[in-house]
N, C-alpha and C positions, 0 to 999 in steps of 0.2 A: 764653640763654633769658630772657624776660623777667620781671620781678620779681612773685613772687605781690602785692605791697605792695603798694596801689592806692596810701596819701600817707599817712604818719604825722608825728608830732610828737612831741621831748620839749624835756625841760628839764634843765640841767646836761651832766656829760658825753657824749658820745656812746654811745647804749646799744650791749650785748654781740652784738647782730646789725648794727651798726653802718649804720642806716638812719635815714632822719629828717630832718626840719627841725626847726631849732634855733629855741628859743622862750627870752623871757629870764622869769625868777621870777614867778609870782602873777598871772600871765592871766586875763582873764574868760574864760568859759565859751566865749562866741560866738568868741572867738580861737583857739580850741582845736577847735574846732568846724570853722572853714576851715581851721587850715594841718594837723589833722590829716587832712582829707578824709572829716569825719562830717556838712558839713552839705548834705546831703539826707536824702530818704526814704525807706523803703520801700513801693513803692502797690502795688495787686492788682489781676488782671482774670480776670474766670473763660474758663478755659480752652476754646479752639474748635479745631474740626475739618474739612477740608474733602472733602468726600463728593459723587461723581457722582449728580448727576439724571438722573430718567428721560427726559428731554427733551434729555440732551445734554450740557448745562450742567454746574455746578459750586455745589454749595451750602457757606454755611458756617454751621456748627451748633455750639448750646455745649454743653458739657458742664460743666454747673454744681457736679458734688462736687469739681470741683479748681478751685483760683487759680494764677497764674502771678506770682511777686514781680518786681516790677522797678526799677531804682533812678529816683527821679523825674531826675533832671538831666540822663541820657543815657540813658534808658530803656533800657537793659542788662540781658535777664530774669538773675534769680538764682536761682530755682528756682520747682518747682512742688508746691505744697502740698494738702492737703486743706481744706474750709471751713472748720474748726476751728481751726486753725493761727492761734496767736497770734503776730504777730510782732513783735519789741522794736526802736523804733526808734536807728537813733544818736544822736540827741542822747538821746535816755533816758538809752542808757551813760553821756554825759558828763556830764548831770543828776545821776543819781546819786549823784554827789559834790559838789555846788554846796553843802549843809548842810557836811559835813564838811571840807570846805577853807576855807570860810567862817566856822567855827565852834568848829574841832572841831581845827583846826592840821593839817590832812593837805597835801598836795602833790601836786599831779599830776606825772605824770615824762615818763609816755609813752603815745600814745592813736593807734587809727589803725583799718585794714582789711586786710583779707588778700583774697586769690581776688577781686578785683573787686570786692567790697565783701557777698561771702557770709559774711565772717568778722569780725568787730569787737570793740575792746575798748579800754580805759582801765587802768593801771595808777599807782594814789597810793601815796607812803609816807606810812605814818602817824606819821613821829614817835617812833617807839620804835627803840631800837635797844640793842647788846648787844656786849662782850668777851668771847669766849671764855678766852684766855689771850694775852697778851702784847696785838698789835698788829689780832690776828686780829677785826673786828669784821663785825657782821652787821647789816642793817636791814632791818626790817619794812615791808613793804605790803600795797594789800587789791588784787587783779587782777578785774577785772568782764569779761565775756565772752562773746557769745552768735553763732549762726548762725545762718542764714535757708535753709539747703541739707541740714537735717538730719544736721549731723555734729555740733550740738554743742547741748545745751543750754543756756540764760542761766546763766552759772555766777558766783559771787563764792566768792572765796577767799583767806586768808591765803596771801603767800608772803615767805619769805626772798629774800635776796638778799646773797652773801659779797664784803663789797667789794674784797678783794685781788686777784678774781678773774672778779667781776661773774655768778657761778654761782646761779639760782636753783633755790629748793627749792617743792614746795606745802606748807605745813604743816596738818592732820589731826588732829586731837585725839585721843589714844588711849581714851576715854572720854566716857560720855554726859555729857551736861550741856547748859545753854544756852549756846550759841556752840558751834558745830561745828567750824570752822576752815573748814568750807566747805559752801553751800548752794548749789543747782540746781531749776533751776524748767525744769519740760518748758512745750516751744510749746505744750501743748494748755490748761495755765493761763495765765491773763495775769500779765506780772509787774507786782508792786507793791514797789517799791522800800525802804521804810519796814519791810513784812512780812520783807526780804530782810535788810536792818542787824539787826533785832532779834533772825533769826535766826543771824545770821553772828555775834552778841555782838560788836560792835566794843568790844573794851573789852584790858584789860592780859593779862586769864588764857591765851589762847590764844601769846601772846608768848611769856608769861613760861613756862609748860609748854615751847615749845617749843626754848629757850634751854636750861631743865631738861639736856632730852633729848642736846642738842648736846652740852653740859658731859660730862653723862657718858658720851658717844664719846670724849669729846678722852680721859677719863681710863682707858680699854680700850687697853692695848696688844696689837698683835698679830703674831705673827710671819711671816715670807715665806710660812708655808707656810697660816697662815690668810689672808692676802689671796689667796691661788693659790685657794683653796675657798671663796671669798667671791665673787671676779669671776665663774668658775666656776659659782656656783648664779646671779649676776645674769643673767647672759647665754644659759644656757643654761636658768636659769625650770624648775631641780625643788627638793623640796623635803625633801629626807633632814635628818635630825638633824645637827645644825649645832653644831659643827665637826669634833670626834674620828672618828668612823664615813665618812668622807668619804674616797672614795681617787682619785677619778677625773682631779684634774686634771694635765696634762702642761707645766703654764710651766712657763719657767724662773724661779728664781724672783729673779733679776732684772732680767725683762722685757727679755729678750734672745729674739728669735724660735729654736727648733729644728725639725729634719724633724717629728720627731713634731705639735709644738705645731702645725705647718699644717695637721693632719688636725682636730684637736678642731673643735668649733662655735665660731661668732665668735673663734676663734683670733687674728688678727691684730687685733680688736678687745681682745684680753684681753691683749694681748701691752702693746700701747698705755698702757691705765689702768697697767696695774704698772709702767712704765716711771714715767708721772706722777706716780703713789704715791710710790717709789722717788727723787723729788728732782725730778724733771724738769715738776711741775705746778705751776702760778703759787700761792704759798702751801704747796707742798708741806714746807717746810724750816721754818716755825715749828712750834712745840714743840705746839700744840695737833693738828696735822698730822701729825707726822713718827710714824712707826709706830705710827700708834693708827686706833682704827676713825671716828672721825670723817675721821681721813686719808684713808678707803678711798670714803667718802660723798663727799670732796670732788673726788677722781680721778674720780668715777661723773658727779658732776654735769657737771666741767667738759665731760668727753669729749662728753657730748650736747650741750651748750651751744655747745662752740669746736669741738669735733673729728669728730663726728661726721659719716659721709659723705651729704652730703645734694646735691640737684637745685642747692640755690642757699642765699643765706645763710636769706633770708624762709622758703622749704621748710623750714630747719634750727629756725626759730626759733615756724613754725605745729605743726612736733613735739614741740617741750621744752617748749612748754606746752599743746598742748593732745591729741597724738596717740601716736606709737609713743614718740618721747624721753620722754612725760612719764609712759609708763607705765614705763619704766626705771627712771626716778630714783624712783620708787614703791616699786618692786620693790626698789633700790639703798636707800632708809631702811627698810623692811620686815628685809632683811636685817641692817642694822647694825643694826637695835634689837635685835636675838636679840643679837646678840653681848654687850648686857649685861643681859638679860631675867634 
């Protein structure tokens, strides 16, 4: 099957969905722009129809409350919208960070299109980064992101990223304040860029909280039998008191498959992370990892990231961040925060 990717670009190692053209450090905007396949446009045409006349013929008529998006260079429609419908162009995305890399020390890594070019986005690290315990370190970025097929709103948002393992997280702030950790603008506002950083607080606090939060996973240990009712409530999404009152699940609890364990839900999925957990996951064996509940977040992340069964690797990687994978890994830090709430 052919690759959702339409042409992306980074810089440095080859990223975790291992696609791309390779770009060397601190490119202009316009370089980033072609070799990751953002410079065109998105143009509009209101939408026609073609309807018999009384005469025989063939007429064709518009129908003016909807637009048809198409990309200018090979005029490929990408959907069709209503007249309100703001749409955010690619170089926008790549704009958006021309202050901040230029300014502000950030770094682009990786930038591209998904579906044809119905999906786009840019991901900088900013420069921050963080030791959990030992070797185990983490670094910070900001992901920009939006669609033109109504699956996704223009989204900016904090993510981690664990380099033993190359596992991202979205980071959330568990509290109000300025800087969310992540802002969304519906197509039916226009975005403005400038509105989007002030709200996203590009600054240290949203890091530094979420670094906080890591720390105190690494230092939750837990036993076979809480990660069996941890995968368990991820996977199967209920929500009982967590962890004592809990009887339902049937792994083993050394992620060894049993008759029984085939019946449960996502069974062979659950069977997998505890396996991970249990030593077998890139990073699973340093001490911030190894039986503690951060260990359990990183099993959760890698599996959607690397393992999860997906169409193709692009398929796997337009889910862990923006579809079913990334409401997982959602649900997967949701979960680990309880455990030290």
């Amino acid at each position: 099957m052919a690759h959702q990717v339409e042409t992306m670009a980074f810089v440095g190692k080859t990223p975790w969905h291992g696609l791309g053209n390779a770009l060397s450090p601190n490119q202009p905007i316009d370089v980033w722009a072609k070799q990751a396949g953002m410079d065109w446009q998105i143009e509009s045409s209101d939408v026609s129809f073609m309807a018999d006349s009384l005469c025989g013929g063939q007429l064709i008529k518009p129908y003016k409350e909807q637009r048809v998006l198409f990309r200018s260079d090979t005029h490929t429609p990408l959907s069709v919208v209503s007249q309100r419908y703001q749409e955010v162009q690619p170089r926008e995305i790549l704009e958006f960070y021309r202050d901040l890399t230029e300014q502000s020390g950030f770094e682009l890594e990786t930038a591209g299109v998904i579906k044809g070019g119905k999906k786009l986005w840019a991901l900088a690290r900013t420069g921050q980064t963080g030791a959990l315990k030992g070797k185990d370190v983490s670094n910070g970025y900001v992901l920009l992101a939006t669609a033109c097929d109504g699956t996704l709103a223009t989204t900016a948002q904090f993510t981690s990223i664990r380099v033993v393992c190359n596992n991202t997280l979205a980071i959330a702030l568990s509290h109000k304040g300025n800087g969310t950790g992540i802002v969304k603008v519906p197509h039916s506002t226009k975005f403005d860029a400038e509105s989007v950083k002030q709200q996203l607080g590009i600054s240290v606090r949203a890091w530094d909280e979420h670094l906080y939060q890591m720390k105190q996973l690494t230092q939750r240990k837990v036993s076979q039998q809480e990660a069996a009712l941890y995968f368990d409530q991820v996977f199967n999404d209920y929500h009982d008191v967590y962890p004592h009152q809990l009887q339902r699940p049937s792994l083993h609890l050394q992620g060894t498959a049993s008759s029984n364990q085939k019946a449960e839900p996502n069974g062979r999925a659950m069977s997998k992370v505890m396996t991970m957990f249990n030593g077998h996951g890139r990073g699973a064996e340093l001490s911030s990892a190894k039986d503690t509940a951060y260990g359990l977040l990183c099993a959760m992340t890698e599996f959607v990231d690397h393992e999860r069964r997906a169409i193709s690797t692009d398929h796997r990687l337009d889910s862990a961040w923006f579809g079913a994978g990334s409401a997982l890994k959602q649900r997967s830090l949701d979960q680990a925060l309880r455990l030290v709430a």
